[in-house]
N, C-alpha and C positions, 0 to 999 in steps of 0.2 A: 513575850506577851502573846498570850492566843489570842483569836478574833474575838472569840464568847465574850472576855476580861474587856476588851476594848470596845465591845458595843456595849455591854450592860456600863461601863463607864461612860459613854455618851450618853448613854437612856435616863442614867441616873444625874450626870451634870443638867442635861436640858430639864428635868423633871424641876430641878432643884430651881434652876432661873426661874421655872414657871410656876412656882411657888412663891417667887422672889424672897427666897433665902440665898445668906452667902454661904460660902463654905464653910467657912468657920461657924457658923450660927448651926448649922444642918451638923456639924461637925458635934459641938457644943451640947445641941440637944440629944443626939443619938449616942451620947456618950462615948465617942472613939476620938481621938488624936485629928487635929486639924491635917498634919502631914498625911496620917492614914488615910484621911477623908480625900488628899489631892492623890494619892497613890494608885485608890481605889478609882476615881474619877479619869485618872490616864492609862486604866487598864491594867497596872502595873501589878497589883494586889486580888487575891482571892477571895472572894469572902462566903460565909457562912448565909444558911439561911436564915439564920437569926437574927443577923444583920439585915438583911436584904427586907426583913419584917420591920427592924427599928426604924430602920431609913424611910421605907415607904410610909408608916404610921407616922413620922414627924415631918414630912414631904404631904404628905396626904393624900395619898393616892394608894388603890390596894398594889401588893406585893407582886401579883402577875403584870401588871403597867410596865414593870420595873427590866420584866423578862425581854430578852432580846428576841427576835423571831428570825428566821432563817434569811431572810432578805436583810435581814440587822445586820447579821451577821460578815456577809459576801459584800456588803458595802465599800 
């Protein structure tokens, strides 16, 4: 797992709380796999900026929120 993978999964979990979506529902709506949606969330997975678009449009928030920042990162 890189650092990048594991911060943009924390940015993306906390985003999702604060949406107050669960996974499955964020999962559900962005049309990807629950499991994918925890994989991506543990930094485990890659994803596409295509993705990175579905998510943040059904999260609500635009797509660069979603981006990690260097101090994300070094966390």
């Amino acid at each position: 797992m890189s650092q990048l993978s594991l911060a943009l999964g924390r940015i993306i979990r906390a985003s999702r709380k604060s949406a107050g979506l669960s996974q499955e529902a964020l999962a559900l709506k962005a049309k990807v796999d629950r499991s994918y949606m925890g994989r991506i969330e543990r930094g485990e997975a890659n994803i596409s900026i295509e993705l990175l678009y579905q998510l943040a449009d059904v999260i609500g928030v635009t797509p660069d929120s979603l981006l990690p920042t260097s101090d994300d990162i070094h966390e």
